[in-house]
C-alpha positions as CSV (number, residue, x, y, z in Angstrom):
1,X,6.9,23.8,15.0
2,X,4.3,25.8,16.1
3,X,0.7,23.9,17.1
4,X,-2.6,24.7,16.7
5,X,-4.4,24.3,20.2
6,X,-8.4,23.9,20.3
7,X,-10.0,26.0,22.8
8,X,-12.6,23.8,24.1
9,X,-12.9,21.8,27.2
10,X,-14.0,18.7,24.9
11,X,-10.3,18.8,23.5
12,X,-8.2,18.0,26.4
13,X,-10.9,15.6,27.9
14,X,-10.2,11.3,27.4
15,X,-12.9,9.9,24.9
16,X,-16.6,9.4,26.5
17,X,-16.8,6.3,28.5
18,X,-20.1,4.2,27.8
19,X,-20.6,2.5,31.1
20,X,-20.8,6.6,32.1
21,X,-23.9,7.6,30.5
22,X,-22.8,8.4,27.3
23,X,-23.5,5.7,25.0
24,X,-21.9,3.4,22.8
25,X,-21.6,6.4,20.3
26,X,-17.7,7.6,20.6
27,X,-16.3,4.7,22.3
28,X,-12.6,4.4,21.3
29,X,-12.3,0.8,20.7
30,X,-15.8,0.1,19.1
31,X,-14.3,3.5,17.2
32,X,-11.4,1.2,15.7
33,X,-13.9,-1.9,15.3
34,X,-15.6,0.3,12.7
35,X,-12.9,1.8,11.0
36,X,-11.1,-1.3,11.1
37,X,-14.3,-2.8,9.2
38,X,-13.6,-0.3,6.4
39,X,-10.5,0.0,5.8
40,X,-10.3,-3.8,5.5
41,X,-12.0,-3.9,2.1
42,X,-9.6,-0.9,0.9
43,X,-6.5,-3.4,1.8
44,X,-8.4,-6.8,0.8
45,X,-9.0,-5.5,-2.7
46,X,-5.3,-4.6,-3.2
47,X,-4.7,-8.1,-3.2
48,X,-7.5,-10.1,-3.5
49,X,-7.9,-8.4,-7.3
50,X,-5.0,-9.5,-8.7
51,X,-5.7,-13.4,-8.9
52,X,-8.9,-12.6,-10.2
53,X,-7.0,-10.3,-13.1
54,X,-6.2,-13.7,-15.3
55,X,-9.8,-14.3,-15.4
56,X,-11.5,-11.6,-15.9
57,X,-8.9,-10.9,-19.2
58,X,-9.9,-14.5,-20.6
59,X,-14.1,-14.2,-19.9
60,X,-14.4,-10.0,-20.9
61,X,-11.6,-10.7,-23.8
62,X,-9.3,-7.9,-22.4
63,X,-6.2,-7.2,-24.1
64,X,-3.1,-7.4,-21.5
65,X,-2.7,-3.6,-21.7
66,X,-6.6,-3.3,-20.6
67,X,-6.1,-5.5,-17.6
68,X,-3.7,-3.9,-16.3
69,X,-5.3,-1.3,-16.1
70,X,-7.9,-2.6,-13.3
71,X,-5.1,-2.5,-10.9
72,X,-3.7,0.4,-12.2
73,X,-6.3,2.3,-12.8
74,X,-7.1,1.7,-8.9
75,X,-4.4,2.5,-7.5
76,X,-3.9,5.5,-9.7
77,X,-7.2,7.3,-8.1
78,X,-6.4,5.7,-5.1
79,X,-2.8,7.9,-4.8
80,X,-4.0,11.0,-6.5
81,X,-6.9,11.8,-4.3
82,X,-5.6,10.5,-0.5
83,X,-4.4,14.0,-0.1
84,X,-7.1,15.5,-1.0
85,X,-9.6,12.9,0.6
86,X,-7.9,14.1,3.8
87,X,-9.0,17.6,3.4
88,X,-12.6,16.4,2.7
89,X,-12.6,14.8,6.1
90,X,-10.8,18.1,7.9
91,X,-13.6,20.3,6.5
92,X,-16.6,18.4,6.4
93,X,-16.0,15.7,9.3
94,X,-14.3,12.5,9.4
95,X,-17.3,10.5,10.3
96,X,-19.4,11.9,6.9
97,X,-16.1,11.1,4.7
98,X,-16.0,7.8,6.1
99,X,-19.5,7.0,5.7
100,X,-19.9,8.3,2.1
101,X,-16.7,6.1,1.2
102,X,-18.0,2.9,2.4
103,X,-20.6,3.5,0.3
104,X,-19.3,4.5,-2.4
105,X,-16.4,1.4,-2.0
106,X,-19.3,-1.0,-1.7
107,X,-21.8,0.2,-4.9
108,X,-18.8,1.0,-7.1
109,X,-17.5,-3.2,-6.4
110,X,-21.7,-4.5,-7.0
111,X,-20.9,-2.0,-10.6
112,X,-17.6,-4.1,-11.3
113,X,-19.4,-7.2,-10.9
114,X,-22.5,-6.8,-12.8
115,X,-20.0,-5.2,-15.8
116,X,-20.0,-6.7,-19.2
117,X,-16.8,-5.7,-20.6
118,X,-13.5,-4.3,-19.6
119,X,-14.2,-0.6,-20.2
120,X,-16.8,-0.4,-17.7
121,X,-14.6,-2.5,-15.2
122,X,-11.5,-0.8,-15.5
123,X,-14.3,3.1,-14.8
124,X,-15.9,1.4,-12.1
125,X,-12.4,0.4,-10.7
126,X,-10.8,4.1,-10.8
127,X,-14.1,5.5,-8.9
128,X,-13.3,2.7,-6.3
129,X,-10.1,4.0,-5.7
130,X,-11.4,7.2,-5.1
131,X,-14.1,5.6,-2.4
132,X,-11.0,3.6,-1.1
133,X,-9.0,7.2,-0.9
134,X,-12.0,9.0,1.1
135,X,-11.8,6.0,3.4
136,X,-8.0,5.8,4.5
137,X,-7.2,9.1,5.8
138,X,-11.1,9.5,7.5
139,X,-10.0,6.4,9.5
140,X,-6.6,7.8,11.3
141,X,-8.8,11.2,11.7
142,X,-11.7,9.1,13.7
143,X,-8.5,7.3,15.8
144,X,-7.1,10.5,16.3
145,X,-10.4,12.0,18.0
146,X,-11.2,8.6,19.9
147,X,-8.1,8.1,21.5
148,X,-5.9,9.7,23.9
149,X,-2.3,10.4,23.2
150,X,-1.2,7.2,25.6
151,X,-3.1,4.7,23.5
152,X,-3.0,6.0,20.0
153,X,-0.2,4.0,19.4
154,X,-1.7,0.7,20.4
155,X,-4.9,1.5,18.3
156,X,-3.0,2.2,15.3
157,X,-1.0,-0.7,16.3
158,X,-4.1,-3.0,15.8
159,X,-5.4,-1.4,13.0
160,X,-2.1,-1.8,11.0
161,X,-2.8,-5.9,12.3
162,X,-6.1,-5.2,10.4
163,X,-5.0,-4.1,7.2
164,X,-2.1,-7.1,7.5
165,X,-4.7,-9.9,8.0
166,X,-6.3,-8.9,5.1
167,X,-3.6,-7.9,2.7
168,X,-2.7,-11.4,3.8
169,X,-6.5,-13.1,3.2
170,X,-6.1,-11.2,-0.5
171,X,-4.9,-14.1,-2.1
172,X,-6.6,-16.6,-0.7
173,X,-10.0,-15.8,-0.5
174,X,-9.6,-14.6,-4.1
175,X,-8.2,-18.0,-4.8
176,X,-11.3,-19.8,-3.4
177,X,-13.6,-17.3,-4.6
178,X,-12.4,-17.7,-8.7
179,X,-11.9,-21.4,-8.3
180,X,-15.4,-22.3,-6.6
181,X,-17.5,-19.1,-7.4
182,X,-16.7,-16.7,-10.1
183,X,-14.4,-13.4,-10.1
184,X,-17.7,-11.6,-10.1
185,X,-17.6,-12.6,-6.2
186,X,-14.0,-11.1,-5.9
187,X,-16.3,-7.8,-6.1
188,X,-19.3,-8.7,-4.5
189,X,-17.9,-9.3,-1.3
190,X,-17.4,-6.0,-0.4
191,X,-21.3,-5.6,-0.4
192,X,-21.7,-7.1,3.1
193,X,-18.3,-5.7,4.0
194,X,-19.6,-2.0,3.1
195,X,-23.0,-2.3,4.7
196,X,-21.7,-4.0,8.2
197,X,-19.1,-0.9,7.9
198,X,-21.7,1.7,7.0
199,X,-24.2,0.6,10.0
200,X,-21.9,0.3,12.5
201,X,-20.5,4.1,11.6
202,X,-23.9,5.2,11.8
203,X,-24.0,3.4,15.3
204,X,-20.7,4.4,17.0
205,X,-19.2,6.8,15.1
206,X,-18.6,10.2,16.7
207,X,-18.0,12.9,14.4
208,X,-14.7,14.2,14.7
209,X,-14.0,17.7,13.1
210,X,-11.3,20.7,14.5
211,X,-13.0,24.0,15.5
212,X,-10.7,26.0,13.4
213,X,-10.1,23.8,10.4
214,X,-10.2,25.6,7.0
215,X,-13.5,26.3,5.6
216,X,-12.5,26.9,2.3
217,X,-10.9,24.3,-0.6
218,X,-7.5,25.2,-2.2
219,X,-8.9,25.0,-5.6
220,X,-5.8,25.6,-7.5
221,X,-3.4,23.8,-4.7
222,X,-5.8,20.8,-5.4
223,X,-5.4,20.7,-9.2
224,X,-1.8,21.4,-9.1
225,X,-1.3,18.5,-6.6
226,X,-3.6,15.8,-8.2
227,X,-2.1,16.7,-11.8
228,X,1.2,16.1,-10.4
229,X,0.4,12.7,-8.2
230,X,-1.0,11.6,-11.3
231,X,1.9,12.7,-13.7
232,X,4.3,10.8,-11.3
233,X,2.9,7.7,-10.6
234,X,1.5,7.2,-14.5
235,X,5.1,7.9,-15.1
236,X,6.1,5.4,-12.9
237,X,3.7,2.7,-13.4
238,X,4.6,3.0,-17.5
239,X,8.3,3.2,-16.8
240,X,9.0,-0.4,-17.2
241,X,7.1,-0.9,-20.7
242,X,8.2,2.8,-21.9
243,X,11.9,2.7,-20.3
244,X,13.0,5.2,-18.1
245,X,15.0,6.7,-20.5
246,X,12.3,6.9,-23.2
247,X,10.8,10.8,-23.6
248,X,7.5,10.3,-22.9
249,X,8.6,8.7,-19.5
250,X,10.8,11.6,-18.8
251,X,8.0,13.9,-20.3
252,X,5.9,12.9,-17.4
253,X,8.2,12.6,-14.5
254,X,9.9,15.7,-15.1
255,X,6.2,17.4,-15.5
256,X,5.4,15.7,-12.6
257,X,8.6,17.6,-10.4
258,X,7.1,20.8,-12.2
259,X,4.1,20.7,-11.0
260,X,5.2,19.9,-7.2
261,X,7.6,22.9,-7.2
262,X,4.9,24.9,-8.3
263,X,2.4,23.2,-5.7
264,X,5.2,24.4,-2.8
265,X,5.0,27.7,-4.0
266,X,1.4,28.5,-4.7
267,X,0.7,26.5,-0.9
268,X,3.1,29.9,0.4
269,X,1.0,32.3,-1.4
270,X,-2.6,30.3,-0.5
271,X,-4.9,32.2,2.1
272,X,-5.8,28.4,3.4
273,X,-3.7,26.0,1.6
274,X,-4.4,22.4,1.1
275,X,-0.8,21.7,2.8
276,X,0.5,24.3,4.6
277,X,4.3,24.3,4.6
278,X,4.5,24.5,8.1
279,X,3.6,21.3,8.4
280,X,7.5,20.1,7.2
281,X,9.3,22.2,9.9
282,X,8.7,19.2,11.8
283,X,11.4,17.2,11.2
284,X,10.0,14.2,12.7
285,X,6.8,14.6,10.6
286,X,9.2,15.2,7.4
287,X,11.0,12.0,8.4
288,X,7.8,9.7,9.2
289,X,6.8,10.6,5.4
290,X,10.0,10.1,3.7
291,X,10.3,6.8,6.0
292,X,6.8,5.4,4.7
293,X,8.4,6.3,1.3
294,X,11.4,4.1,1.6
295,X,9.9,1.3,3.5
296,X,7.4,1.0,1.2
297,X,9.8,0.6,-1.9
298,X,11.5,-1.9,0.0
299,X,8.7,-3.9,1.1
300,X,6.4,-3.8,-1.5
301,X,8.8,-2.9,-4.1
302,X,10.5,-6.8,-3.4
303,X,7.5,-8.4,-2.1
304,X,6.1,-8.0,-5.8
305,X,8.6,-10.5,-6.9
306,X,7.6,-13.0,-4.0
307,X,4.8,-14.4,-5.6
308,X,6.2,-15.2,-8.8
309,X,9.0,-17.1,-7.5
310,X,6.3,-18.9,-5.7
311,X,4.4,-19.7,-8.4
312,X,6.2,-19.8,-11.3
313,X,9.6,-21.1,-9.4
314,X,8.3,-23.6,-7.2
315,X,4.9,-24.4,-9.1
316,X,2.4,-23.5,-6.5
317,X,-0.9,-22.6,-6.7
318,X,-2.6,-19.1,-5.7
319,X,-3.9,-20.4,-2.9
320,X,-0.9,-22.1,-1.9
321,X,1.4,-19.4,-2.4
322,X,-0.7,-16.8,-0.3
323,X,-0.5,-20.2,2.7
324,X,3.2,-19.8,2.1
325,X,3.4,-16.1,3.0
326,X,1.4,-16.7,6.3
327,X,4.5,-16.3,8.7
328,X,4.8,-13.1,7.0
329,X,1.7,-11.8,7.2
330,X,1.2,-13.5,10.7
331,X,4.1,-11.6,12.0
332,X,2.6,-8.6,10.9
333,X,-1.1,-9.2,12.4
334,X,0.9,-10.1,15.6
335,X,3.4,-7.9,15.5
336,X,1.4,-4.6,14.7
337,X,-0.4,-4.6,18.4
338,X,2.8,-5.4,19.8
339,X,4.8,-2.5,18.4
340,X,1.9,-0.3,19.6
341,X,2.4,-0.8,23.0
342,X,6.1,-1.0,22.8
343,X,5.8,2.1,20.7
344,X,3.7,3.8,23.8
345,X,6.6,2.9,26.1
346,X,9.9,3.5,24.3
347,X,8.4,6.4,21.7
348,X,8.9,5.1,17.9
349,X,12.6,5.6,17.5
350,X,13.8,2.4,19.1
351,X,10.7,0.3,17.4
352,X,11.7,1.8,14.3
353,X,15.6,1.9,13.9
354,X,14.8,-1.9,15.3
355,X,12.1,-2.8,13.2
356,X,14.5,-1.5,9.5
357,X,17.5,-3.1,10.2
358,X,15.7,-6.1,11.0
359,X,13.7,-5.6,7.4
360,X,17.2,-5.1,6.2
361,X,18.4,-8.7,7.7
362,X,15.4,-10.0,6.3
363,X,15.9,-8.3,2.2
364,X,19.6,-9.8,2.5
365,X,18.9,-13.1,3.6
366,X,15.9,-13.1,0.3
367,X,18.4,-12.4,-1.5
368,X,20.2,-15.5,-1.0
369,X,17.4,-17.9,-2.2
370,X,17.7,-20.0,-5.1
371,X,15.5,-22.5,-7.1
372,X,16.0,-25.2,-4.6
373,X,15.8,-23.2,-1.8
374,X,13.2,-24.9,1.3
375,X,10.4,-23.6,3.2
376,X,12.0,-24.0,6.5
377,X,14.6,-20.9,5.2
378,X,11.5,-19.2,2.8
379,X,9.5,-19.4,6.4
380,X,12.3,-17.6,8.4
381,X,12.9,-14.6,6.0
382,X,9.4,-14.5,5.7
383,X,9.1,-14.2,9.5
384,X,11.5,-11.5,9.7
385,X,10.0,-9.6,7.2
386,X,6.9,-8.9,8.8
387,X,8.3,-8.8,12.6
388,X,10.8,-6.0,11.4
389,X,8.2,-3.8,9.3
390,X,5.4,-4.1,12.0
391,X,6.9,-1.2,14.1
392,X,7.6,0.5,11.0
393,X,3.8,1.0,9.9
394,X,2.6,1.7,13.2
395,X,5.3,4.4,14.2
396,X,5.3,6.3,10.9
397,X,2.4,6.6,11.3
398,X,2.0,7.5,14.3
399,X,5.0,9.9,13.7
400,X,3.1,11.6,11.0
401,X,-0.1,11.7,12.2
402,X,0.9,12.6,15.8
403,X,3.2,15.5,15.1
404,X,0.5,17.3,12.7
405,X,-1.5,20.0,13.9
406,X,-5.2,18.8,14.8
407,X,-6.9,20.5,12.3
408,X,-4.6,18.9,9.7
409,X,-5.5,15.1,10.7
410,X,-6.8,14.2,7.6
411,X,-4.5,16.0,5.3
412,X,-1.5,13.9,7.6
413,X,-3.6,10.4,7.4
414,X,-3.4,11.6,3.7
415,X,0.5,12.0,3.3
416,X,1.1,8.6,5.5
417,X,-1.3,6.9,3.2
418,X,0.1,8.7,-0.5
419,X,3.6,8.6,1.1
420,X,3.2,4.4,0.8
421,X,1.2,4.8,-2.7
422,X,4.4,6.8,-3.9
423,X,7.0,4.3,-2.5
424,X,5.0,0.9,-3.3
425,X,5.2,2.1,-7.1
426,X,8.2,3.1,-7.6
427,X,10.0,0.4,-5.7
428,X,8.2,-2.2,-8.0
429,X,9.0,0.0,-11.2
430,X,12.7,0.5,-10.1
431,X,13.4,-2.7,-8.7
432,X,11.6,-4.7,-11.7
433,X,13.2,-2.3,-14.1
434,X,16.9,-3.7,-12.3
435,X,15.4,-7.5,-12.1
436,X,14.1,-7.2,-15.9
437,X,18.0,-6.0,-16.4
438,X,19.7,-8.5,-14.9
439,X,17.6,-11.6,-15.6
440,X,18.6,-10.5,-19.8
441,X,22.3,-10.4,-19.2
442,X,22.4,-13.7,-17.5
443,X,19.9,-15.9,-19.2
444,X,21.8,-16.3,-23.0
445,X,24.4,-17.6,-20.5
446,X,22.1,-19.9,-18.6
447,X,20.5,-21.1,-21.6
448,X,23.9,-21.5,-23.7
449,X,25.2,-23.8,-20.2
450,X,22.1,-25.6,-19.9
451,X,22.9,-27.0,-23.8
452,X,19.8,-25.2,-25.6
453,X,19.7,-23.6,-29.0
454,X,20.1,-20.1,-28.9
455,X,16.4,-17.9,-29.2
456,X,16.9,-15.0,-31.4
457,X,14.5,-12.6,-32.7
458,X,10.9,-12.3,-31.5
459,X,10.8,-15.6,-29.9
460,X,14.0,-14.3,-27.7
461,X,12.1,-11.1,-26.8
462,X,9.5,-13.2,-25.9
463,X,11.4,-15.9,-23.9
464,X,13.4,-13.0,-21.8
465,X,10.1,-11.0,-20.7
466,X,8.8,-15.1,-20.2
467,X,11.7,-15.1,-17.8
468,X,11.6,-12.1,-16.1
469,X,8.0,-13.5,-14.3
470,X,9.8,-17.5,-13.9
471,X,7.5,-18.6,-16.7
472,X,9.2,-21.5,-18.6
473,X,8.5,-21.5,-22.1
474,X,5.9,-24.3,-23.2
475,X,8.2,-26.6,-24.9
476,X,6.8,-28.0,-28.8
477,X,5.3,-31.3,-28.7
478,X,7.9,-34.4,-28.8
479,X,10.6,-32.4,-26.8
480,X,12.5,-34.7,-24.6
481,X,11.9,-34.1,-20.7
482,X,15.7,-33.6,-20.5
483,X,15.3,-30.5,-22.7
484,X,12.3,-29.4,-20.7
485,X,13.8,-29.7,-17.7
486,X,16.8,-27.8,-18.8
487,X,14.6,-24.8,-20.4
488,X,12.9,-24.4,-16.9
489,X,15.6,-24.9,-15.2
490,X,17.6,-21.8,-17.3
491,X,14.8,-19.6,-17.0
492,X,14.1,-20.4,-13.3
493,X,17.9,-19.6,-12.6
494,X,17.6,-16.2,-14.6
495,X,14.9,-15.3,-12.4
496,X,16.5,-15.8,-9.3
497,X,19.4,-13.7,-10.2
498,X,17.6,-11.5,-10.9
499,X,15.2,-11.8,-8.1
500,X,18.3,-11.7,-5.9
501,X,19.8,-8.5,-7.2
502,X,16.3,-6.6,-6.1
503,X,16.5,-7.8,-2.8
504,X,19.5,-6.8,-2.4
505,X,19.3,-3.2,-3.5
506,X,15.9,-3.2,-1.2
507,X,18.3,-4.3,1.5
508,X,20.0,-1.3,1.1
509,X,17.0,0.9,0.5
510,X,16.0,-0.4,4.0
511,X,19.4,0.7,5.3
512,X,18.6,4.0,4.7
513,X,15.4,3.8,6.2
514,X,16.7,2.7,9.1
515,X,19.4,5.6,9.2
516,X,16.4,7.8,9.3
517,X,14.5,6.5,11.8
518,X,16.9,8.5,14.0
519,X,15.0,11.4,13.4
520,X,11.5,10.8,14.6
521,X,9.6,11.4,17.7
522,X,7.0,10.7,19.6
523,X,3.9,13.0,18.5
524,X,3.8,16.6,20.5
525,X,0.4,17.8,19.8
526,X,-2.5,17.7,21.4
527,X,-4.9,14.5,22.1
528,X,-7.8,15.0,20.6
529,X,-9.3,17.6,18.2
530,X,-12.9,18.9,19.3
531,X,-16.0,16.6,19.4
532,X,-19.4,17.4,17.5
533,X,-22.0,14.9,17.1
């Protein structure tokens, strides 16, 4: 692929050095310190939401189709616009996209708090995901600037250890904050977040900006893109209660195929398109996306399951559960520094093709857990999982990132970040769609063996969909604790199978990945993009 070189002297030159006269203003690891700050309320909230959802439905009265619809509704924005959001920060600077996202992440979550019904949450929530968006790809852009080619990978490495620690806090500081507070808080903790992120970028940041980025909007390439993001993840996110084979699913995913073809052809007709197809005659770049795709819909497409075998299996708490997934999530805040600077030594290949199959060892061993199944083997899975993705985030990325032009920063943070929107969604839609399969052949089975009555009707519509979360069915007043025991104990059992087939298809999924990972390389453009304060 042909790259864009920046003819100034700034461009080839390491990041200002503060002890040399210059100022804190620039410095490549107060840089990631503030960046780092940001981002971390983007990946707190995925989490840290969700065990606030039961609460918020029972004090604002939602229905269960409205609260869904607070995490939906953000993570809808949130994919649509990263593309775009990239863009913003090529054209107009990272440092000003970054700014006006913190502030726009932190007002929109005081908004969400101070709401008095779901409506106005579930508004608030889709304008945070488009804060959240503005924020992702801005922060790679500001790495990209700050650091020299040698220690990108160790930067990214520690900001991927950022955004583990605090996917991994999500649950339980959410926990403690609806048990002892209110879910009000859940919200109003991104106040201080935003405004320590907001005065430090004001501080340090150095705007970061290529001299010949485009300085003109693809209008139409825009519109076609963010009507088709939206047509495919909506697709995918209503897949599961619609069906896949329903026609207002395929309505949408087909429309959403549509509009991407035509997106490809109107970017080779654009004067200055939003992606230029250039951009995918890098193979490794074209691989780094498509890796993020499939790592992400075996990660987070069988992590989704993780919790409610946690809770609803083996009866834990929020809080508890979220303790429980510590050597996973410890891995990765350990492990994301270290693949940086293994990354910087060995290129990403090695890291990565390592880092899958070990991911791959991990899904197959999940998939051998059962009710009674300990922490000592939960602990070691966990642990694999999260040493064998940590090279995984940080060389994708770094694959992406580093093989895109300069001027096209943003636009790449973009793809890394929509790339893992895309592939979180549908491997939770796909993989739940199989585990809601599964767990309704075998549970008339389990229940008929464990001695039970057979559930017909509503009441066995409502007893499978019971099932495919682990919830045992609250058993009428007077029912023997045998026949309790033995209702739990068939439901739990349909789970697991269930549970159990989607790790092992994720296995597979991170197989693939791994087969893949034999076609990236190390970034080949150039360090840094020109510097304007």
């Amino acid at each position: 692929m042909s790259q864009s070189v920046v003819k100034n002297s700034e461009a080839d030159a390491p990041p200002p050095n503060p002890r040399s006269g210059g100022g804190l203003k620039g410095h490549p690891w107060l840089t990631l310190l503030t960046v780092a700050v940001g981002v971390m309320m983007v990946a707190l909230d995925g989490t840290i939401v969700a065990i606030a959802n039961p609460v918020i439905q029972e004090k604002l009265h939602a229905a269960p189709s409205e609260i869904q619809w607070v995490t939906s509704g953000y993570l809808l924005a949130l994919a649509v616009f990263l593309i775009t959001a990239g863009k913003i920060g090529d054209r107009f600077g990272h440092k000003n996209t970054f700014l006006v996202g913190a502030v726009g992440f932190a007002v929109t979550s005081a908004a969400i708090g101070f709401a008095g019904n779901i409506q106005t949450v579930i508004a608030f929530r889709v304008l945070q995901g488009l804060f959240g968006a503005l924020l992702q790809p801005a922060a790679l852009g500001l790495l990209r600037g700050a650091f020299p080619a040698e220690k990108l990978n160790m930067a990214i490495g520690i900001w991927g250890g950022v955004i583990g620690a605090s996917t991994a806090a999500g649950p339980i500081v959410g926990g403690l904050l609806v048990e002892h507070v209110n879910w009000e808080s859940v919200f109003f903790i991104n106040i201080p977040v935003g405004l320590i992120a907001v005065a430090l970028g004001l501080w340090i940041l150095r705007d970061v900006r290529a001299e010949n980025a485009a300085k003109s909007f693809d209008l139409p390439g825009i519109a076609l893109l963010s009507v088709g993001m939206f047509a495919l993840v909506f697709g995918i996110i209503k897949a599961p209660e619609w069906g896949w084979g329903d026609g207002k699913t395929l309505l949408f995913l087909i429309g959403a195929v549509v509009l991407m073809v035509l997106f490809a052809l109107w970017q080779g007709k654009a004067r200055e398109p939003l992606i230029p197809l250039s951009l995918f005659r890098s193979v490794p770049l074209s691989a780094g996306v498509l890796l993020m795709v499939l790592m992400a819909f075996a990660f987070f497409g069988a992590i989704f399951f993780v919790t409610f075998y946690l809770q609803n299996v083996h009866g834990m708490k929020p809080v508890e559960a979220g303790v429980h997934l510590l050597p996973m999530t410890g891995m990765m805040i350990v492990g994301s520094p270290l693949a940086g600077i293994a990354i910087g030594k060995l290129g990403p290949r090695i890291p990565i093709v390592a880092g899958m199959l070990i991911t791959t060892t991990a899904m197959f061993g999940m998939s051998t857990l059962d009710t009674g199944s300990g922490n000592g083997v939960m602990s070691l899975w966990f642990v694999l999982m999260g040493l064998g993705i940590s090279p995984v985030m940080v060389g994708a990325t770094e694959v992406i990132v580093g093989n895109a032009p300069l001027e096209l920063s943003g636009v790449a943070g973009g793809l890394q970040q929509a790339a893992m929107q895309v592939g979180g969604s549908l491997g939770t839609a796909v993989l739940g769609a199989l585990m809601a399969a599964k767990v309704g052949d075998v549970l008339p089975g389990n229940w008929a063996k464990a001695g039970l009555p057979p559930v017909e009707g509503e009441a066995g519509e409502g007893l499978k969909q019971a099932a495919q979360l682990g919830i045992a069915p609250p058993a009428p007043a007077g029912t023997p604790q045998q026949a309790v025991d033995a209702m739990a104990g068939a439901v739990h059992e349909s789970f697991v199978s269930g549970m159990s087939l989607a790790f092992a298809v994720a296995a597979v999924v991170a197989f693939g990945a791994a087969l893949l990972g034999l076609l990236t390389r190390r970034g080949t453009t150039d360090a840094g993009p020109a510097v304007h304060i």
